[in-house]
Biopython code that builds the backbone (N, CA, C, O; Angstrom):
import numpy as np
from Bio.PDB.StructureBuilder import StructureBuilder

atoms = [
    (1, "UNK", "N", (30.972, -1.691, -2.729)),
    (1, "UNK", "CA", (29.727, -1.037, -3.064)),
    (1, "UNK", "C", (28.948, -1.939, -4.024)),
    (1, "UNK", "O", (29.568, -2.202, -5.055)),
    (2, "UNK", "N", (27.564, -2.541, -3.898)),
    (2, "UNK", "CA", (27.027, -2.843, -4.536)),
    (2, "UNK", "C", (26.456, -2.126, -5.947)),
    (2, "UNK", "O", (26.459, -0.908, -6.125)),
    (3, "UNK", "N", (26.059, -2.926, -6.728)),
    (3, "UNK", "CA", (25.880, -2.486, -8.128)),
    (3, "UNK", "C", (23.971, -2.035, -7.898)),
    (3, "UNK", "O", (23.212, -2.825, -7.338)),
    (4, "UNK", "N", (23.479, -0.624, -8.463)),
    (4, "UNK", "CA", (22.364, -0.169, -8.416)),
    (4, "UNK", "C", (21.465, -1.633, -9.001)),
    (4, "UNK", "O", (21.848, -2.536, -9.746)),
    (5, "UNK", "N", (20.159, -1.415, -8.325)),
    (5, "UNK", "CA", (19.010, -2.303, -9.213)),
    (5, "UNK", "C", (18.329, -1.964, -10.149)),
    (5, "UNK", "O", (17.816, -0.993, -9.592)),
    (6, "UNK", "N", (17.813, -1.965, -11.309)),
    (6, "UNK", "CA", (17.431, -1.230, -12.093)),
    (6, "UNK", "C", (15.326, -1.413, -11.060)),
    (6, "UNK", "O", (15.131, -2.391, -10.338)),
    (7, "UNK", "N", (14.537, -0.671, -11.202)),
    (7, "UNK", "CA", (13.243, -0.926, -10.622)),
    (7, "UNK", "C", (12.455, -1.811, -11.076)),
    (7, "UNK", "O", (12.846, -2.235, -12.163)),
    (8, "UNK", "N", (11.263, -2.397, -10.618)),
    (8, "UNK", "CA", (10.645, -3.241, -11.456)),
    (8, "UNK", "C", (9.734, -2.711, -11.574)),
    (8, "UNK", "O", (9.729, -1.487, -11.442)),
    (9, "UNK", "N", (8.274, -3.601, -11.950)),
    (9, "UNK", "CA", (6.865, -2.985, -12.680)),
    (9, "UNK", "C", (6.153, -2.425, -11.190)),
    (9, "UNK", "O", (5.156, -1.721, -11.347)),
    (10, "UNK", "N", (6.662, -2.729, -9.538)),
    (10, "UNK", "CA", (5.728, -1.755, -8.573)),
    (10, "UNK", "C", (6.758, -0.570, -8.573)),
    (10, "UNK", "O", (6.413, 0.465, -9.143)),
    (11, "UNK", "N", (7.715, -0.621, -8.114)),
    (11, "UNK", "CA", (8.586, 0.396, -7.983)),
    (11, "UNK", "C", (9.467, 1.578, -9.014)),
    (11, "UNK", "O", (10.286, 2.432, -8.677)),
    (12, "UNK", "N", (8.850, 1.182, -10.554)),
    (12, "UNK", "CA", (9.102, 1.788, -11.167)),
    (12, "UNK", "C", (8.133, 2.241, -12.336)),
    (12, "UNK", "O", (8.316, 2.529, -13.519)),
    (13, "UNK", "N", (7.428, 2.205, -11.809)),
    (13, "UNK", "CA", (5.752, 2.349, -12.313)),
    (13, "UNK", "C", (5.486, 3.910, -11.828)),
    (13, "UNK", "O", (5.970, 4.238, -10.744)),
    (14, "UNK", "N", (4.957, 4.597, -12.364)),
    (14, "UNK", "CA", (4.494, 5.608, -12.502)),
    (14, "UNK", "C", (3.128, 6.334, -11.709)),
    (14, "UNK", "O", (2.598, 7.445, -11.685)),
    (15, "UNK", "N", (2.975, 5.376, -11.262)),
    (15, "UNK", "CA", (1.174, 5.190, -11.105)),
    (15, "UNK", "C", (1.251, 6.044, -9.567)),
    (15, "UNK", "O", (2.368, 6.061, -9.051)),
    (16, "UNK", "N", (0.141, 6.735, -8.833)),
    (16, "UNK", "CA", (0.401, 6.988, -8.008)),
    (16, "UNK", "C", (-0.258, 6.269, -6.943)),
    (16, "UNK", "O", (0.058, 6.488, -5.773)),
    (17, "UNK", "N", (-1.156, 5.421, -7.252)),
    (17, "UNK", "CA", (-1.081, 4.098, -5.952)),
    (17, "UNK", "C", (-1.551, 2.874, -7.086)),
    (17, "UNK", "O", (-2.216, 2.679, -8.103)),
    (18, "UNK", "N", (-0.706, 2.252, -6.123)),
    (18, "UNK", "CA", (-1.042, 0.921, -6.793)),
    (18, "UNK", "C", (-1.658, -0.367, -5.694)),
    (18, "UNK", "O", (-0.947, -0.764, -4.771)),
    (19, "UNK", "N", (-3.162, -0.980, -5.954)),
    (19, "UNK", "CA", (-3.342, -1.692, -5.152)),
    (19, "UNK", "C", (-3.156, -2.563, -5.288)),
    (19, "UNK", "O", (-2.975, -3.066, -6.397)),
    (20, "UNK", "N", (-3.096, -3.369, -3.811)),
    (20, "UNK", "CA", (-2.284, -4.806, -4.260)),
    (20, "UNK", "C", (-3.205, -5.835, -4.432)),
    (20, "UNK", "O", (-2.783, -6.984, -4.302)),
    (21, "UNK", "N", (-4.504, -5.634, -4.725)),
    (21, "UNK", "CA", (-5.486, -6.875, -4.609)),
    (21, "UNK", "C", (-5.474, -7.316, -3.737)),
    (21, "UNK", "O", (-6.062, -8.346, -4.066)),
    (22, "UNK", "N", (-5.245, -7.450, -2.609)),
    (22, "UNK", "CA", (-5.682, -7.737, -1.155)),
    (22, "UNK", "C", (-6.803, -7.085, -0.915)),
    (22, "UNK", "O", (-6.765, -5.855, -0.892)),
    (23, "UNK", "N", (-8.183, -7.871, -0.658)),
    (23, "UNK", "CA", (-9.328, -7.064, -0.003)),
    (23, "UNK", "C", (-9.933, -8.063, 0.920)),
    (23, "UNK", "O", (-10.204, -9.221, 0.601)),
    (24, "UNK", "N", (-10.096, -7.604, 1.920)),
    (24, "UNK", "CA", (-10.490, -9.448, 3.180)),
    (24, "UNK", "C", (-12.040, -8.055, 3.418)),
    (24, "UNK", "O", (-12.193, -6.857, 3.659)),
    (25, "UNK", "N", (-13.024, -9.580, 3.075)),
    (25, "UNK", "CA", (-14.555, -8.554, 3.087)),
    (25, "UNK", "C", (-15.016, -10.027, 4.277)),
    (25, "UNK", "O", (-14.877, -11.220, 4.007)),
    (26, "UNK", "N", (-15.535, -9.473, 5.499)),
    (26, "UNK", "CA", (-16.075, -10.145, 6.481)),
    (26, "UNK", "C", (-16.971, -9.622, 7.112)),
    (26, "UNK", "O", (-16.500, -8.640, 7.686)),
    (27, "UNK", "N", (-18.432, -9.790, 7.406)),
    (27, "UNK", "CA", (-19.363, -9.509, 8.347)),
    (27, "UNK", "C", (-19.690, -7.553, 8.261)),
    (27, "UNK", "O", (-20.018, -6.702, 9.087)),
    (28, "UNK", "N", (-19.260, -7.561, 6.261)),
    (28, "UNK", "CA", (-19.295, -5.729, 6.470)),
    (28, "UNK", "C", (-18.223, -5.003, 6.648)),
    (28, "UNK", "O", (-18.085, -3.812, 6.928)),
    (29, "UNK", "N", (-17.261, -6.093, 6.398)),
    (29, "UNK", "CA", (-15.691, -4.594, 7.439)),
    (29, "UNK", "C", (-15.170, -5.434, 5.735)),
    (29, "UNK", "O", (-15.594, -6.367, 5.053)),
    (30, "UNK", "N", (-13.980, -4.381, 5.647)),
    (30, "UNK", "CA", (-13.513, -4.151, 4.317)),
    (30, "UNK", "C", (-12.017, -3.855, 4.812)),
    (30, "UNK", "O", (-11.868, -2.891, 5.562)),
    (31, "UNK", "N", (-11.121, -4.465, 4.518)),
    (31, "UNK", "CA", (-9.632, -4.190, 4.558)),
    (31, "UNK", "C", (-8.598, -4.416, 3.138)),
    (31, "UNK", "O", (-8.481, -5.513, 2.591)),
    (32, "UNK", "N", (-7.891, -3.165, 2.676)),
    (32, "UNK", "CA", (-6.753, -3.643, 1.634)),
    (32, "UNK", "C", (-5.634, -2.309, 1.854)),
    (32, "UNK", "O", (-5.727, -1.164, 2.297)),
    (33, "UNK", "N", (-4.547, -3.157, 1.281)),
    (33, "UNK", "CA", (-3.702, -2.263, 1.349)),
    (33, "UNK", "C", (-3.311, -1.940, -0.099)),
    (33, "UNK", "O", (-3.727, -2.638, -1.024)),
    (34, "UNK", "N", (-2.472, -0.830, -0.306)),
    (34, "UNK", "CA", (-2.113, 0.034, -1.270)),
    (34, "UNK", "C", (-0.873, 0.440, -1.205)),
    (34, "UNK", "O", (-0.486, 0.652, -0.056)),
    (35, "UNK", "N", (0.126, 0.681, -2.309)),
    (35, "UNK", "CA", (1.355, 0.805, -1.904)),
    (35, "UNK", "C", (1.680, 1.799, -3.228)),
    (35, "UNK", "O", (1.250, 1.749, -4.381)),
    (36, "UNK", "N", (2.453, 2.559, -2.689)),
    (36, "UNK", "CA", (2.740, 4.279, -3.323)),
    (36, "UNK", "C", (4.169, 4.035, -3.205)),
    (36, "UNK", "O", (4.619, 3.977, -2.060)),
    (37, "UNK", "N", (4.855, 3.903, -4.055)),
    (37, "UNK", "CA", (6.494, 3.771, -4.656)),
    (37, "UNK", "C", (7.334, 5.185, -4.517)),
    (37, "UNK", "O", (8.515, 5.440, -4.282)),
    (38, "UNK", "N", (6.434, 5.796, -4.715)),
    (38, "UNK", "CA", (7.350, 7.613, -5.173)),
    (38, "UNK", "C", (6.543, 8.177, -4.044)),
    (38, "UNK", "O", (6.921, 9.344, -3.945)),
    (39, "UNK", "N", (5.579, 7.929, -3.101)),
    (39, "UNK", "CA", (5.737, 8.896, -1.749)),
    (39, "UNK", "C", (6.256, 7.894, -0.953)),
    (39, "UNK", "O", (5.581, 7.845, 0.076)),
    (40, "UNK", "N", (7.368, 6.858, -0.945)),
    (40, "UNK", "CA", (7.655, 5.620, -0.021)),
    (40, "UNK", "C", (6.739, 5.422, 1.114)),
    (40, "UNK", "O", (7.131, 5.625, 2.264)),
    (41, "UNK", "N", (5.422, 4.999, 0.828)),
    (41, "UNK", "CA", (4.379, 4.017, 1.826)),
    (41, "UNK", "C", (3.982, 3.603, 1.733)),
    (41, "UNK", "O", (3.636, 3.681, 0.555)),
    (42, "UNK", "N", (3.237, 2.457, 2.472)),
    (42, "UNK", "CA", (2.164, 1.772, 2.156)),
    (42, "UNK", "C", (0.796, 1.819, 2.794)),
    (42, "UNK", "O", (1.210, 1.671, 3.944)),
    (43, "UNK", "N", (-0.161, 1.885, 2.901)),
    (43, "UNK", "CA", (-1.313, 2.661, 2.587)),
    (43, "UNK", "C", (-2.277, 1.379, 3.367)),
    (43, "UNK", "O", (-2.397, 0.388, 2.647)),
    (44, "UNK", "N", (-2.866, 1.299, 4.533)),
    (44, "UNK", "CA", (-3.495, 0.482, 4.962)),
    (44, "UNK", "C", (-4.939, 0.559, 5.192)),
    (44, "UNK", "O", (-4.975, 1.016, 6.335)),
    (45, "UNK", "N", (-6.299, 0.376, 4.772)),
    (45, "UNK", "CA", (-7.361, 1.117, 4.843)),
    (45, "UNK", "C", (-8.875, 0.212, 5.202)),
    (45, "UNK", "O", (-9.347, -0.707, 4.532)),
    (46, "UNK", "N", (-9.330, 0.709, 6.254)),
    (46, "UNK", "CA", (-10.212, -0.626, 6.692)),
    (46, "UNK", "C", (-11.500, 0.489, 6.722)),
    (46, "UNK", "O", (-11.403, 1.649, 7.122)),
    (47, "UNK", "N", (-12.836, -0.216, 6.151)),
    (47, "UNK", "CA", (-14.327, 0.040, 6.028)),
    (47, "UNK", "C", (-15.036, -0.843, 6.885)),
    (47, "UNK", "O", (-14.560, -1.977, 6.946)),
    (48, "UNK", "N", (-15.942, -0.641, 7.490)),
    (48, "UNK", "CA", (-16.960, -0.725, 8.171)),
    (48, "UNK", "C", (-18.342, 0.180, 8.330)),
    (48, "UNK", "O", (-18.422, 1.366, 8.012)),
    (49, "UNK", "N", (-19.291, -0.529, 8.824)),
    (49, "UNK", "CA", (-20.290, 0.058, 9.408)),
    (49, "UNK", "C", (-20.688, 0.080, 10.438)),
    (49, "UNK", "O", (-20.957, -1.024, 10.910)),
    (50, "UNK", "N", (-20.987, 1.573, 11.507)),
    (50, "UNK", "CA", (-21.059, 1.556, 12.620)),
    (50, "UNK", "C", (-22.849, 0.173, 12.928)),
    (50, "UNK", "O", (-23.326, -0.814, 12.369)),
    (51, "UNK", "N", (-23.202, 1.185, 14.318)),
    (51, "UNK", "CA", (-24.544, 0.479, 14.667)),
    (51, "UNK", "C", (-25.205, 1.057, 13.728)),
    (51, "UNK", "O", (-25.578, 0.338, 12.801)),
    (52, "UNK", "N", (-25.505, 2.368, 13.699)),
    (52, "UNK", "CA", (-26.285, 3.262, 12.495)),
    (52, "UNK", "C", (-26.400, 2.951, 11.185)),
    (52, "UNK", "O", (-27.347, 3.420, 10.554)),
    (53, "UNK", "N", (-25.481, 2.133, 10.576)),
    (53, "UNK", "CA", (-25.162, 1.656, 9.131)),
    (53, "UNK", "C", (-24.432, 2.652, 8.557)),
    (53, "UNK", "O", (-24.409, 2.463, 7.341)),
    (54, "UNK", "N", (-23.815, 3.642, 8.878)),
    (54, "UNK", "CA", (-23.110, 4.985, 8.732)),
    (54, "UNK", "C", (-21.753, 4.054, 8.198)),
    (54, "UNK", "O", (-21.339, 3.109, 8.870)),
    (55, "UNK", "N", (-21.165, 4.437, 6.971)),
    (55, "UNK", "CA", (-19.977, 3.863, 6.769)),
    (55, "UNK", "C", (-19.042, 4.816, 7.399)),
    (55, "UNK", "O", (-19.184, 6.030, 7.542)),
    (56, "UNK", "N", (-17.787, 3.845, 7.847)),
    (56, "UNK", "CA", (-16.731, 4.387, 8.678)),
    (56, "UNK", "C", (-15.581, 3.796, 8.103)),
    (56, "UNK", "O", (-15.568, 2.587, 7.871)),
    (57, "UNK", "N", (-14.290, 4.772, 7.762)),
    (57, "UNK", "CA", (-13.072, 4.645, 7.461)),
    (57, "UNK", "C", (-12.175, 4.666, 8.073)),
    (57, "UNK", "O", (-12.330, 5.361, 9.078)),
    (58, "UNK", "N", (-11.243, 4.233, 7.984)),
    (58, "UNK", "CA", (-10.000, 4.426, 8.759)),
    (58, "UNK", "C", (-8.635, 4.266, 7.803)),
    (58, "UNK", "O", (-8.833, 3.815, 6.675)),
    (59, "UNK", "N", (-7.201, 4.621, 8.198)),
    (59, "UNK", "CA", (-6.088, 4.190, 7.525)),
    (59, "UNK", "C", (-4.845, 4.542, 8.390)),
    (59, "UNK", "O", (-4.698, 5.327, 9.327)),
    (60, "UNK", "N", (-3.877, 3.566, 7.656)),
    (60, "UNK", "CA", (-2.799, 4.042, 9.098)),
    (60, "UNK", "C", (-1.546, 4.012, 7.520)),
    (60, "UNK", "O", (-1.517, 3.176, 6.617)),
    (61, "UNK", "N", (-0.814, 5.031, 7.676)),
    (61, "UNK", "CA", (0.334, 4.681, 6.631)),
    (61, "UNK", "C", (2.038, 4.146, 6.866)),
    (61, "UNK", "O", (2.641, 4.562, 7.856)),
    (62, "UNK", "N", (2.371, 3.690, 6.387)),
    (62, "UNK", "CA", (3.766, 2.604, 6.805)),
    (62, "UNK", "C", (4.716, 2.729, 6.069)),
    (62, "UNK", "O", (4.663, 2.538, 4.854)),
    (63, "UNK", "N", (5.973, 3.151, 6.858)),
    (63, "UNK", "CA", (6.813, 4.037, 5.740)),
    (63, "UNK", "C", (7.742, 2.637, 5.035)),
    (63, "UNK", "O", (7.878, 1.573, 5.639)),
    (64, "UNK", "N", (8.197, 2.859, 3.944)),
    (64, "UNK", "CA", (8.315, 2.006, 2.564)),
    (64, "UNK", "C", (9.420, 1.981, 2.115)),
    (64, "UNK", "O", (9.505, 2.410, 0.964)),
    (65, "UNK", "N", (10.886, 1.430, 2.863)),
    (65, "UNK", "CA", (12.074, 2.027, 2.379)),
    (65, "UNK", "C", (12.955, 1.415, 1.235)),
    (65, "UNK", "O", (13.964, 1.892, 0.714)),
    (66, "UNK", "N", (12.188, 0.016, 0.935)),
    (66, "UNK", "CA", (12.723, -0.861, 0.087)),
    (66, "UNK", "C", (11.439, -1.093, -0.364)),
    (66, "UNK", "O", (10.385, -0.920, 0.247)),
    (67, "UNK", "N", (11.683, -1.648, -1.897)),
    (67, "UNK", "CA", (10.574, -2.342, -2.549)),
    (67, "UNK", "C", (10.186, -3.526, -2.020)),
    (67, "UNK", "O", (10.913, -4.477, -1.730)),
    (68, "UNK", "N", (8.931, -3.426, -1.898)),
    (68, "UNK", "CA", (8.280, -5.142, -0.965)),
    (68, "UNK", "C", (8.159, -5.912, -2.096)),
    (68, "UNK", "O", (7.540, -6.935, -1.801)),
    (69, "UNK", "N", (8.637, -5.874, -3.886)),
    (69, "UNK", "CA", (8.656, -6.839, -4.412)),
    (69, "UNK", "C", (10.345, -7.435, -4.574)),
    (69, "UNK", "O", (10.941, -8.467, -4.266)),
    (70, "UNK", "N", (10.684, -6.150, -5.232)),
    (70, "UNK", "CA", (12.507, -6.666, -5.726)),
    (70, "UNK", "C", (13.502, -6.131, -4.798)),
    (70, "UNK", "O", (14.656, -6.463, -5.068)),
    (71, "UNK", "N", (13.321, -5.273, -3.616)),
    (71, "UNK", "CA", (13.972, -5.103, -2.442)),
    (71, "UNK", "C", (14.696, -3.923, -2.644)),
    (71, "UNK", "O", (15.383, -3.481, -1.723)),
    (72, "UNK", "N", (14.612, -3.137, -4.140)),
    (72, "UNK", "CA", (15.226, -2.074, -4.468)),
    (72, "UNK", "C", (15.402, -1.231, -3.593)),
    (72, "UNK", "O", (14.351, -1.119, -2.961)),
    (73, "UNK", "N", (16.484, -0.304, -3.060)),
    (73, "UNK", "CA", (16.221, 0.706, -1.801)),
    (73, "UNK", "C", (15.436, 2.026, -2.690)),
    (73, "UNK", "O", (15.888, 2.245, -3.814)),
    (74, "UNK", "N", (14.281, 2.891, -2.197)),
    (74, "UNK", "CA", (13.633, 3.411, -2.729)),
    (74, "UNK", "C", (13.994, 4.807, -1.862)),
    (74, "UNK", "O", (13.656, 5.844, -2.433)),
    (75, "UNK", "N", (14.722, 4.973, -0.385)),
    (75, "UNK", "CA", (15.077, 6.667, -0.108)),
    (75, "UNK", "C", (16.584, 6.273, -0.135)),
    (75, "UNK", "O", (16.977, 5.114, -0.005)),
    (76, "UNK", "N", (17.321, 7.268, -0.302)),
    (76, "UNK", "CA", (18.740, 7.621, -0.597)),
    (76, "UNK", "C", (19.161, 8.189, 0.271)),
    (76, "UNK", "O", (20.326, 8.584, 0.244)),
]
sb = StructureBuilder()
sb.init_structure("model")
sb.init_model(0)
sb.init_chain("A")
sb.init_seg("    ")
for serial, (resi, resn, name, xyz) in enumerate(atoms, 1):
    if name == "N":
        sb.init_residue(resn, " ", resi, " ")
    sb.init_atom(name, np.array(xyz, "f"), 0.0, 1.0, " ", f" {name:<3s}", serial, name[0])
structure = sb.get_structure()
């Protein structure tokens, strides 16, 4: 049996999202992701504007079973 990890500053942070500074801004469209430690996901979210100039959202969420920094297992 391996020895527990103690968490680090994403996975043991308190916060209830934390973004990762990823933002790719091209031709009006807007993409970053976000990552939530204590609901295990990560949070994917893209902006645009239709023809109308109407802003449009989207997001898809990605389940999170280890920490994507220190690899901690985060469900039991």
């Amino acid at each position: 049996m391996g020895r527990k990890r103690t968490p680090c500053e994403y996975c043991g942070d308190e916060l209830c999202g934390i973004d990762t500074g990823f933002v790719e801004h091209r031709n009006g469209y807007c993409l970053w992701a976000e990552l939530y430690p204590f609901s295990n996901y990560i949070a994917v979210i893209a902006q645009a504007r239709d023809e109308n100039g109407e802003m449009i959202e989207d997001h898809i969420k990605l389940p999170m079973n280890y920490c994507p920094n220190c690899g901690r297992k985060l469900i039991d």
